[in-house]
Every structure is written in C-alpha cells, then in structure tokens.
C-alpha positions in Angstrom: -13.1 27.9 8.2 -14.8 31.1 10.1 -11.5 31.2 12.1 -9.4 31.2 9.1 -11.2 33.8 7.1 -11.8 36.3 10.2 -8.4 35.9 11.8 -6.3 35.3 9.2 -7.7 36.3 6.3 -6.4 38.6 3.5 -9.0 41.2 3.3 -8.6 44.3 1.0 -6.1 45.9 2.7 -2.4 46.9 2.0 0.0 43.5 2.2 3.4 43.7 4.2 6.3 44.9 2.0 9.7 43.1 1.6 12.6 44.8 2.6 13.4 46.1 -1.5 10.0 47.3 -1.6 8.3 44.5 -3.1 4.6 43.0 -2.8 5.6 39.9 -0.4 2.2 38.4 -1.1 1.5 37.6 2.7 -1.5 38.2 4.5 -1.1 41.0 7.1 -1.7 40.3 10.4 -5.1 40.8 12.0 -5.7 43.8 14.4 -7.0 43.5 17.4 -7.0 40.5 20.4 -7.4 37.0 19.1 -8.5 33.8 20.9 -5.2 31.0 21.3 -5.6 28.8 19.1 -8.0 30.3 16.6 -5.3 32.2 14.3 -4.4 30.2 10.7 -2.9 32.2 8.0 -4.5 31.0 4.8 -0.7 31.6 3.3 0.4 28.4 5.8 -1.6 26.3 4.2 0.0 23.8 2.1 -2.9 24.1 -0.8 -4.0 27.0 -2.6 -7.3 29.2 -0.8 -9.2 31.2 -2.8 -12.6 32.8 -0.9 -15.2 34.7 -2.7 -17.9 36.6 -0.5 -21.7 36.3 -0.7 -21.5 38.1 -4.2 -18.3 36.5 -5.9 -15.3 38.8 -5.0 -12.4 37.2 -3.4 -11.8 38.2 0.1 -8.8 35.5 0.2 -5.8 34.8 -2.3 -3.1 33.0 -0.6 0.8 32.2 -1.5 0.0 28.9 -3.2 -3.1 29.9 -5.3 -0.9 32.8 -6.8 1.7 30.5 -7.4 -0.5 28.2 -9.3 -2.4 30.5 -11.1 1.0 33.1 -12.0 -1.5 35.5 -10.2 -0.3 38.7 -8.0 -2.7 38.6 -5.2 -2.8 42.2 -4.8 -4.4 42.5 -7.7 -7.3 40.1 -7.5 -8.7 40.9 -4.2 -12.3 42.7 -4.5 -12.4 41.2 -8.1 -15.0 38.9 -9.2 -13.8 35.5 -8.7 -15.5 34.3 -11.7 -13.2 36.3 -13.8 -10.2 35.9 -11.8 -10.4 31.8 -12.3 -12.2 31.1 -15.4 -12.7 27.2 -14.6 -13.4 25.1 -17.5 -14.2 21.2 -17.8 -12.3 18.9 -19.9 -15.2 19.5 -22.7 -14.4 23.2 -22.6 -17.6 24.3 -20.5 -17.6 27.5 -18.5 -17.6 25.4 -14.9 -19.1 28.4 -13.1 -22.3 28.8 -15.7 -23.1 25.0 -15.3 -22.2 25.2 -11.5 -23.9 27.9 -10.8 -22.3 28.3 -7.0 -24.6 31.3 -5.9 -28.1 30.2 -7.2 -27.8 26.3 -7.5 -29.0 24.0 -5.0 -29.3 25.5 -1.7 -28.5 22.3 0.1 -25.4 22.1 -1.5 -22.3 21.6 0.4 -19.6 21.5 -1.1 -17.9 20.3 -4.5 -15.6 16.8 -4.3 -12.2 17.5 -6.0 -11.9 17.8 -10.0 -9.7 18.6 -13.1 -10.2 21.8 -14.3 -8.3 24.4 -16.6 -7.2 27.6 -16.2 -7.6 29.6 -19.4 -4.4 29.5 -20.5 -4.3 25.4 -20.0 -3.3 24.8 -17.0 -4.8 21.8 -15.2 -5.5 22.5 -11.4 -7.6 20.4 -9.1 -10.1 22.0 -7.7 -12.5 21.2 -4.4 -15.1 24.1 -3.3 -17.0 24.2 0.2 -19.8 26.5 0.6 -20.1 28.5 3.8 -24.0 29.5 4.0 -26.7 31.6 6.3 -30.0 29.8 6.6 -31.7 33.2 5.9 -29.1 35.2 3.5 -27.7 31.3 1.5 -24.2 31.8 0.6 -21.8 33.8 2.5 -18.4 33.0 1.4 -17.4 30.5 -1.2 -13.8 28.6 -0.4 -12.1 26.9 -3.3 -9.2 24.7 -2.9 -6.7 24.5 -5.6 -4.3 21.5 -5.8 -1.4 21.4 -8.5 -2.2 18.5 -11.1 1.6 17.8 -11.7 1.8 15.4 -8.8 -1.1 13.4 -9.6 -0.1 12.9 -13.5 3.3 11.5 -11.4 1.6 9.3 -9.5 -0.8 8.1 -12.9 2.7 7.7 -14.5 3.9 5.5 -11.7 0.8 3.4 -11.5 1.0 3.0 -15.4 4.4 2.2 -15.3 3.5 -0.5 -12.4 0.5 -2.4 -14.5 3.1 -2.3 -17.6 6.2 -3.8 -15.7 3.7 -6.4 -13.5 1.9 -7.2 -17.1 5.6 -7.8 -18.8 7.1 -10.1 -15.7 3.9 -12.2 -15.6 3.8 -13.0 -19.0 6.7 -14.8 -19.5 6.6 -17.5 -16.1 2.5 -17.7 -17.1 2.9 -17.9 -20.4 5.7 -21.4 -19.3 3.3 -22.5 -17.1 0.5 -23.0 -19.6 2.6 -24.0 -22.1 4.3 -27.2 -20.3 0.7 -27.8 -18.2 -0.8 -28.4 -21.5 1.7 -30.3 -22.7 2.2 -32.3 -19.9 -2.2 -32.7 -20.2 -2.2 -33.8 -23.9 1.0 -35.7 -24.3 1.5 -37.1 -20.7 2.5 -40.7 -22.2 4.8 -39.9 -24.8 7.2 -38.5 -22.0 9.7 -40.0 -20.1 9.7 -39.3 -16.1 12.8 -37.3 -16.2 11.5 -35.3 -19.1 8.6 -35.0 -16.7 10.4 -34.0 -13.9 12.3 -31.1 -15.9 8.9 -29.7 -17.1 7.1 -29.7 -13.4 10.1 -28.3 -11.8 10.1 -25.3 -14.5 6.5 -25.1 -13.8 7.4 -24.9 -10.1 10.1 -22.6 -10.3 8.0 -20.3 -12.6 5.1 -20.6 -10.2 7.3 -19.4 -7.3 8.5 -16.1 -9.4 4.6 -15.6 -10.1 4.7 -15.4 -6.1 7.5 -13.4 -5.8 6.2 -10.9 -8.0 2.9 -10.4 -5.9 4.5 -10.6 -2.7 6.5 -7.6 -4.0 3.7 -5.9 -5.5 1.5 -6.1 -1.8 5.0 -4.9 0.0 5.2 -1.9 -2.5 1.4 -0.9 -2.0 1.7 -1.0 1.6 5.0 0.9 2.0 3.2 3.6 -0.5 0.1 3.9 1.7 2.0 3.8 4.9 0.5 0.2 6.1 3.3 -1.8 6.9 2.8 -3.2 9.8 6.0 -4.3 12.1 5.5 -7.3 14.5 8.5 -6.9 17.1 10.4 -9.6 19.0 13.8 -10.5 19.9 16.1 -11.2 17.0 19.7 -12.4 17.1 20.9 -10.6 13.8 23.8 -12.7 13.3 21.7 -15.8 13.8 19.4 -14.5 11.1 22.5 -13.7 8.9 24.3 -17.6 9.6 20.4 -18.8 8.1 20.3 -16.6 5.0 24.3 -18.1 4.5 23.6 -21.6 5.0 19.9 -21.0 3.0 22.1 -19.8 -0.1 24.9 -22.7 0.5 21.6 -25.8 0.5 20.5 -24.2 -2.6 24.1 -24.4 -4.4 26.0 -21.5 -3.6 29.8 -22.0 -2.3 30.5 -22.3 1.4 33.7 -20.2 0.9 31.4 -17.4 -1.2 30.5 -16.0 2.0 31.7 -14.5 5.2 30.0 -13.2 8.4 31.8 -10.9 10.9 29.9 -10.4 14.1 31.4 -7.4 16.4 31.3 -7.6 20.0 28.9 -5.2 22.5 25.5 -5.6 20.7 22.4 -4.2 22.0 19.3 -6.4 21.8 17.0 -5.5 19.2 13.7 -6.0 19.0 12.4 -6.4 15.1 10.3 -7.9 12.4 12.5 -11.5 12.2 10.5 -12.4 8.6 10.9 -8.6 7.2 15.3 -8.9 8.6 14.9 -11.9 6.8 13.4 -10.7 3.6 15.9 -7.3 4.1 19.0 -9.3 4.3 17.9 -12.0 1.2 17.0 -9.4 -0.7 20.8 -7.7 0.1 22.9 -11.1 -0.3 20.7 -12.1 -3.6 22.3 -8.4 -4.9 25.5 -9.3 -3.3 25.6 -12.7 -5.1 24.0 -12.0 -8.4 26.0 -8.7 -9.2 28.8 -8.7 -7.2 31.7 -10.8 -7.2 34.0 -12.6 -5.1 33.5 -13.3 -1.4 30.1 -12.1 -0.2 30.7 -10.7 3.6 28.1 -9.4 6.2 29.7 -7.4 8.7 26.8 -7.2 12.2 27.7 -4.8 14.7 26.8 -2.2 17.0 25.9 1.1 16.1 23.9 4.8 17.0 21.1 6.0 15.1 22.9 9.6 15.1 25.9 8.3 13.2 28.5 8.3 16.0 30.3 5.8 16.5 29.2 3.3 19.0 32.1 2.3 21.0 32.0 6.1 22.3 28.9 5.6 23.9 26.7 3.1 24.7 25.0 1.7 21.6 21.2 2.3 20.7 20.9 0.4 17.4 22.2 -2.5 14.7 24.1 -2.2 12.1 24.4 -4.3 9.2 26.9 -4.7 5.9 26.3 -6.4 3.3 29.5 -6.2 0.9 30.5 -7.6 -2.9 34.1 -7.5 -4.3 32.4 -6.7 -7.9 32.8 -3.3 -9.7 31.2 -1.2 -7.0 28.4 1.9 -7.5 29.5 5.0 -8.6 28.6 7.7 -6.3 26.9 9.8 -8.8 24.3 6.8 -9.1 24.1 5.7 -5.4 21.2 7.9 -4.7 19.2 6.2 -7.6 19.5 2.5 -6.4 16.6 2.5 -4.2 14.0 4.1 -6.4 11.3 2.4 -7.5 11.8 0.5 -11.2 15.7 1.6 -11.1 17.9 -0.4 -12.5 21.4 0.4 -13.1 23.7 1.3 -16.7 23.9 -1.6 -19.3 27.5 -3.7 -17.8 29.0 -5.1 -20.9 26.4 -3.7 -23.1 23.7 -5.3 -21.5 21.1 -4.3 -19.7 21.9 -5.9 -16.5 23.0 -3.6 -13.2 21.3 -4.1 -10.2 18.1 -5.8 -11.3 18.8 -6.7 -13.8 16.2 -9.4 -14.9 13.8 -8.3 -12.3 11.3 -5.9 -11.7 13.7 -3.2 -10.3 11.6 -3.4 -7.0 13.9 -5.3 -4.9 16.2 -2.4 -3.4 13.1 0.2 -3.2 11.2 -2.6 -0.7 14.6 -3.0 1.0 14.7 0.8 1.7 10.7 0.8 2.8 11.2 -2.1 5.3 14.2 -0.7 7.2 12.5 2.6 7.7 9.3 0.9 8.2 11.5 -0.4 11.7 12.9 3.4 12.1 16.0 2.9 10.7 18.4 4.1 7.8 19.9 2.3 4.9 22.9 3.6 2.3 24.9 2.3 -0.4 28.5 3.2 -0.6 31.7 1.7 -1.7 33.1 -1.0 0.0 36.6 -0.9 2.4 38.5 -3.3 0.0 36.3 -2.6 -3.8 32.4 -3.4 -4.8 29.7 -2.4 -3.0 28.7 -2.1 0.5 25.0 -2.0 1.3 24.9 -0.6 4.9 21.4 -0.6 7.3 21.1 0.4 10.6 17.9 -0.8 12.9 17.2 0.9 15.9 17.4 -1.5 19.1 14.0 -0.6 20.1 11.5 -3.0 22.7 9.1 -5.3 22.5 5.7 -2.2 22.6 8.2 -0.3 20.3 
C-alpha cells in the first residue's frame, strides 16, 4: 500500500486535463525515477480508494470512489475525510464518532467489509486498513468502497434460488409422504397393483427430489468456479448412440431420432459423465419442446469459428436439432440464464422449462465452458431449434 500511495498517489496537485479542458479525474503521474514494478495507479484499481493522512484529509480519491460517491475529486483532496464521507450504520449512527479511526484501539488493523450510507442514502460497502508508525500511530487511513448494487443482485438470486428449490420440493415430498403413509396405515386394504402404482410414483418422485439437488450442487459449483473436469478419451458419437437408445428403452420412438456423424474427427479428451449430462440435458429439450425428428449432427470443428475442413481441426462440435417452432433470435441470448424460461406457448406457461426449475440450459452452458468450449442456440437448417456446442479436442493433462 506504501507503493500505491507514494508512486501513484493523487496528492494535492493539479490533475491532467482532457483535451476540451475538462477535469479528467486521473491521478497525474509521479515525478521523478521509479522502481519496475512498484508503480499502481489508485485510478486502475477496480474498487474505490479513498486515503486520509495521519490527521484525516484525503491524500487519494480515485476514478471509482468519485463515481460512487457523485464526488469531483478535485475538490475533496486536502478536505477532511470525515466530512467528505459521512458514513452512517443502518441505525443511523455517525460510523466515524463510534469508530473513532485516529484515537481507538492502537492495535487495530483494519475494518472487515460493511453496509454503510452515504448521506444522501446510498448504500456502499466499505472495508478500512490502517497504515501505522509504532511511534507517531496512524499515518494514513485507506478505505475501500465497493458498490452495494451487485451484492443486493446476488441476495436477489440467492432468494430467488431457496424460493424456486422450496416450490419444486414441495410438491414430489409432499407425494412421497402422502402415499408412504398411506401405503404404512392401509397396507392391506390395497391390491398389489394399486401398490405398485403408488411405490413407483414414490420412486419417480424420489428421483426428481435427486435431480433437483444434483442441479443445485452443479449450479453452486459453476458459480464458485469449482467444477472440476476429469479428462479421458470420449467417442462423441458413441456417447450420442447411448443417450438415443437410453431415450428409445425408456419409450421414446426409434424413428424420433437421428444421428449424423461427419468424417475427420479429432480425438477429444473430456468429462464422458458431464458429455453425458450436456447432451441429455439437450435431447430432453429437444424431445420435450420440440417436435418431429430429433437429430444430433457430430462433427469436426475449430474453436476460432473457421471451418474445419480448411484446416486441420482442433475441436468437436455438436448439434442438437428439433423440427418444433424454433427460438426467436431476440430471445436466444436469454435461454441460458439462470431461472429462464421462455413466453407462455398456447397460453401456458411452458417454453423451454417449462415444468422445471429453469436450470437445465444455464448448467448446460457452465459445463461446456467448464471444458473450454462454446455453446449457442440458433435456428435450425430445415425449422425449430438447433442447440450447437463446440469442445475443444484437448489431452489427457488438459
């Protein structure tokens, strides 16, 4: 933090002018020699910087603490930083009186990140770190100011999380319990196919309680960046023939579905159980929403876009293609957020997820990337929609 307040610090001189004359708010550039590696401009950095001195007036005011605070910094260096941010607590205390930065305790450190308000409302989050002298206590004071917006976004998405989760457990719990205990109280007055119909709703029910949390632990680690990809060889079209035949054993049509493998593929190296999981996830959309024949088109492909029979391929790509009534492309770039689901068909609420938690498509999207690669939704050559992923080829320590 020395570094950044001597070297690139916006101390009470003149700031550099734009071109019309106007206050660009940019820290001017130190004078003499500085060390490699030692300059930081405090208007670089992606948070607000506000630094007071050993008696409280700001020596620092950078690009993003203006912007937060509506603040020209020309105007509020030397001033007392006190009254430049008055800081109060949800209860409406003055922070700094309560605080007390300069007098408090002298083995303080620093402050962990809080709410605070501006005085004309505006919630900031604030973080201070104290930058002392064993024999003169506090030299400078650094305050680090973080727009609240985002977080109320991401309290907003969490809320919106617990209420979906709460609303798609209910109903497969609440038929679980209700044929257990039926089954428990009343087991002899049933006959065994009665039976039968009741445990395999309580099995099926069971399985969408499993879906959902397999879903949920796939969101919360594409969020935090923790999904992990275990490589090995995968035949793609081999993976595609199983998710076929897996949808033809459970009912589906033979003739619903068509694979088209191109020649010249490059081996690819990739998570076979997240392919799976991409591609069920793709032909359940396909199946569910589309219509007619269901094709998956496997060939090769470049990660830069070209196409690959002009060079030597370096990835997979996959289609995944529906006959039904297509996307429009005004809503393409929606489908794989989180909890979209797509215009009432019919005057219902169905579109893509409909009947689901509107997760499927966003973990789609986080699993191919999680492998490098790219995914897009378009229309498809002969109507409906085309769902369309390319996977680098990669190698086995990739």
């Amino acid at each position: 933090m020395d570094e950044l307040i001597a070297s690139g610090a916006a101390t009470p001189t003149p700031n550099r002018e734009t071109a019309d004359g106007r206050d660009s708010g940019i820290s001017p550039l130190p004078e003499g020699p500085v060390p490699i590696g030692s300059l930081i401009f405090a208007d670089e950095l992606p948070d607000g910087v506000v630094v007071a001195d050993e008696v409280g007036r700001i020596i620092v005011f950078n690009r993003v603490a203006a912007r937060l605070t509506r603040l020209d910094p020309a105007e509020v260096i030397g001033k007392f930083v006190f009254d430049v941010l008055p800081l109060r607590d949800d209860d409406g205390r003055d922070w700094w009186v309560y605080v007390d930065p300069y007098h408090g305790l002298p083995t303080r450190t620093r402050h962990p990140e809080r709410s605070l308000y501006l005085s004309d409302g505006t919630e900031v989050l604030v973080s201070v770190g104290y930058v002392r002298d064993r024999t003169k206590g506090v030299r400078r004071l650094v305050i680090s100011l973080r727009d609240a917006q985002q977080r109320e976004r991401l309290e907003r998405n969490r809320a919106e999380l617990v209420s979906t989760v709460a609303h798609e457990l209910r109903s497969p719990l609440t038929s679980v319990k209700g044929f257990t205990a039926t089954l428990l109280n009343k087991w002899s007055r049933f006959t065994d196919d009665q039976k039968r119909v009741m445990l395999e709703t309580v099995n099926a029910d069971a399985d969408r309680v499993t879906r959902l949390i397999t879903e949920l632990l796939d969101v919360s680690r594409i969020e935090s960046g923790r999904m992990e990809v275990h490589r090995q060889l995968v035949d793609l079209p081999d993976r595609a023939r199983k998710i076929i035949a897996g949808r033809v054993a459970a009912g589906e049509a033979e003739d619903r579905f068509r694979l088209e493998v191109h020649g010249g593929l490059p081996e690819t190296w990739l998570d076979a159980d997240k392919i799976d999981q991409i591609l069920g996830n793709l032909v359940e959309n396909a199946v569910r929403h589309g219509a007619g024949i269901v094709t998956i088109v496997v060939e090769p492909a470049r990660m830069d876009g070209a196409a690959a029979p002009l060079g030597v391929p370096d990835a997979a790509a996959v289609s995944v293609r529906d006959q039904g009534e297509g996307i429009s492309p005004e809503v393409a770039p929606r489908v794989f957020r989180r909890f979209w689901r797509g215009k009432p068909r019919g005057g219902s609420r169905r579109g893509l997820h409909g009947g689901g938690t509107g997760l499927g498509l966003y973990i789609v999207k986080g699993l191919v990337e999680a492998h490098g690669g790219t995914i897009g939704v378009r229309c498809a050559p002969g109507g409906g929609a085309e769902f369309r992923f390319i996977v680098p080829a990669g190698t086995a320590a990739a």
